[in-house]
C-alpha positions, 0 to 999 in steps of 0.5 A, spaced: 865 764 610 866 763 617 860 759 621 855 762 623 855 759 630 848 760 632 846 755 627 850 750 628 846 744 633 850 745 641 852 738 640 856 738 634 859 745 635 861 741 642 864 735 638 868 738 632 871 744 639 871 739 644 877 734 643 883 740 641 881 742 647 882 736 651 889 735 647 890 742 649 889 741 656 893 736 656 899 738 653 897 744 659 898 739 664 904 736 661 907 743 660 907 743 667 909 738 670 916 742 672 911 747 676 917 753 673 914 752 667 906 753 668 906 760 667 907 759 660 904 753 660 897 758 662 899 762 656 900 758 651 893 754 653 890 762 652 893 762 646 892 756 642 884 757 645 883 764 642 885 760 635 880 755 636 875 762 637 878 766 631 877 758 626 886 759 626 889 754 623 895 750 628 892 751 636 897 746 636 903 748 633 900 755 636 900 752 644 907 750 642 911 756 639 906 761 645 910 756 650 916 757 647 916 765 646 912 766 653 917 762 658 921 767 660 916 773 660 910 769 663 914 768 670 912 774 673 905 774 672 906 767 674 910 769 681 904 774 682 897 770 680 899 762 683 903 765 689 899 771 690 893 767 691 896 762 695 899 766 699 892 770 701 888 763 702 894 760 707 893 767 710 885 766 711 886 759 712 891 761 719 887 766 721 881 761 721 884 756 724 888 761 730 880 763 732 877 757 731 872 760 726 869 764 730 870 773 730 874 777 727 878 770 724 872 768 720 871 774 717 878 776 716 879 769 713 872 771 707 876 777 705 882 772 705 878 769 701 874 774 696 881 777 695 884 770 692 878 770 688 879 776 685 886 776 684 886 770 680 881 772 675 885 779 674 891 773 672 886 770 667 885 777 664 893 779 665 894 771 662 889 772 655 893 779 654 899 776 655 898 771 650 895 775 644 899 782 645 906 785 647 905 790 653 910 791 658 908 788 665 905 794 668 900 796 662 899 789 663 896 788 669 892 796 669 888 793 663 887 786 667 884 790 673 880 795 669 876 789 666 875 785 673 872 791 675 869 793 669 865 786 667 862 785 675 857 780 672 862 776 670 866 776 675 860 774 680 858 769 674 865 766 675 865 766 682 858 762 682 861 757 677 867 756 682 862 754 689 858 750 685 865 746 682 868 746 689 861 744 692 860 738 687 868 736 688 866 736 695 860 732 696 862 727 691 870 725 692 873 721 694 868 715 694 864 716 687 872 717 684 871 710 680 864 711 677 867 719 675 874 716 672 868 710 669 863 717 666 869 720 663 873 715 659 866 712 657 865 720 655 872 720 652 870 713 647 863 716 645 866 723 643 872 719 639 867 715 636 863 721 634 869 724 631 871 719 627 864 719 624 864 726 623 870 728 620 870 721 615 870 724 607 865 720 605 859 722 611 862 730 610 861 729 602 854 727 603 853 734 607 857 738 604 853 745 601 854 743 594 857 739 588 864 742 588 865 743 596 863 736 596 868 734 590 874 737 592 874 734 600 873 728 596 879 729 592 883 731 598 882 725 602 884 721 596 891 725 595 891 723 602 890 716 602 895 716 595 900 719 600 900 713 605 900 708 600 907 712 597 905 717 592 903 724 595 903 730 590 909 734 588 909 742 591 906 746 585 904 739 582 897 741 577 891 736 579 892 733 571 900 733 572 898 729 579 894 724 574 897 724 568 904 722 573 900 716 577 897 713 570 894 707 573 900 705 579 895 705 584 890 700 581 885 705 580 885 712 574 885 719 577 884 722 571 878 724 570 877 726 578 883 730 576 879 734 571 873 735 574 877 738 581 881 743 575 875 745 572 872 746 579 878 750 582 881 754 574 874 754 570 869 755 576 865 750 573 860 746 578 860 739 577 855 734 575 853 729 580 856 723 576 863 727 578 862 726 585 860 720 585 866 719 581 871 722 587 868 717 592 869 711 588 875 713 587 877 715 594 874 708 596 878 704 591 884 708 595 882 707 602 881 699 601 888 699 600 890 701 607 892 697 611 889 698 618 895 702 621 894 707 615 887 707 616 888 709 623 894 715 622 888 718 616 883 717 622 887 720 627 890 726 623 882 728 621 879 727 628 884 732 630 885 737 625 883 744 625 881 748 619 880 755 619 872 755 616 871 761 610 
């Protein structure tokens, strides 16, 4: 069932969201160093944040594979909506300064800048098109132009959103840019040590909606850590089979978790809370014998996985 997110708390929807998308902004920047590949570098990030929306699996592998396949057709929306703008706010920006910001320049120069506005949130519409569905450049941009104009509120919503960045970048920088650098990394910590607090087995078990959801994420964190100490389970390998071929290997027997999570998944039998208890022990007993770098791999992986929620 997919999460009903009008009763998911706004603190934790903006932790479990809020980290894919800083690592997604970041490969955004990084894609667009080169300043040619920055059209598709917007595509992917639109694609890979419609996945984070529609609970897809892979926003990352998505971002890479839209980068790949949208470089070449990317290149003239992006001609169109970063040099169109730019060349619109220069032209406001000239005639305000041939007329001292007085008259017929200044006003020239908020139509300039209206026109700009408005073209770049026609290329956010072509760019989100772009990156979910094939049309040709001229359908493209119809469509675009037709939902700017459609959804008013938004655009005006959106334009308001604009000022007040511009207007905060404006009073603050540059001399509180330390203490923002300060906040930000500060903010960074807190989110990463939330995270990591979030996504541990043994704290998402104990708020698991029942016994066999909290069984099985328990027997996927301990498949986890066998496979970092060595032992990962064979392509198709039953839960018993897995067991039966590990035999105490590790230090510690799988196989009565092993036939708790089979009668879970094959028999649809809810288990007992002894079972659970079981899975944890056993996940522990296997997470003491990481060691710290292996820790931190497992921890990494949870903290930026993203699961499609059913």
């Amino acid at each position: 069932m997919q999460r009903d997110y009008r009763t998911a708390g706004f603190v934790r929807l903006c932790f479990e969201k809020l980290l894919p998308l800083m690592v997604l902004n970041l490969l955004f920047l990084l894609t667009c160093l080169p300043v040619l590949t920055a059209p598709a570098g917007w595509t992917a990030l639109c694609r890979a944040c419609q996945s984070l929306l529609l609970e897809e699996n892979q926003p990352y592998r998505r971002f890479l594979r839209s980068f790949r396949t949208n470089f070449l057709p990317s290149l003239p929306l992006g001609l169109l909506f970063f040099a169109g703008p730019a060349a619109i706010l220069y032209g406001g920006w000239f005639y305000f300064r041939l007329t001292e910001g007085a008259g017929v320049g200044a006003v020239l120069a908020c139509f300039c800048l209206i026109g700009s506005y408005l073209l770049w949130c026609i290329g956010a519409l072509a760019f989100q098109m772009q990156a979910r569905v094939e049309l040709k450049l001229p359908a493209l941009l119809k469509n675009a132009i037709c939902l700017t104009f459609r959804c008013p509120a938004l655009v005006l919503g959106w334009l308001l959103l604009a000022l007040a960045l511009t207007a905060v970048m404006a009073l603050l920088l540059p001399y509180s840019l330390p203490w923002l650098a300060l906040l930000l990394l500060l903010a960074l910590m807190l989110l990463l040590a939330w995270r990591a607090r979030v996504t541990e087995p043994m704290y998402c078990a104990a708020r698991a909606k029942d016994d066999a959801a909290a069984l099985l994420l328990l027997w996927q964190a301990a498949l986890q850590c066998a496979a970092q100490l060595g032992k990962p389970r064979q392509h198709a390998e039953t839960p018993l089979a897995y067991a039966a071929r590990l035999g105490d290997s590790l230090g510690v027997s799988l196989q009565s978790l092993a036939e708790a999570v089979s009668a879970v998944q094959y028999g649809r039998h809810m288990p007992s809370s002894a079972a659970v208890q079981e899975a944890g022990r056993v996940y522990t007993a296997l997470n003491e014998q990481l060691n710290l770098w292996q820790k931190a791999v497992l921890c990494l992986r949870r903290m930026l996985h993203v699961t499609r929620r059913r």
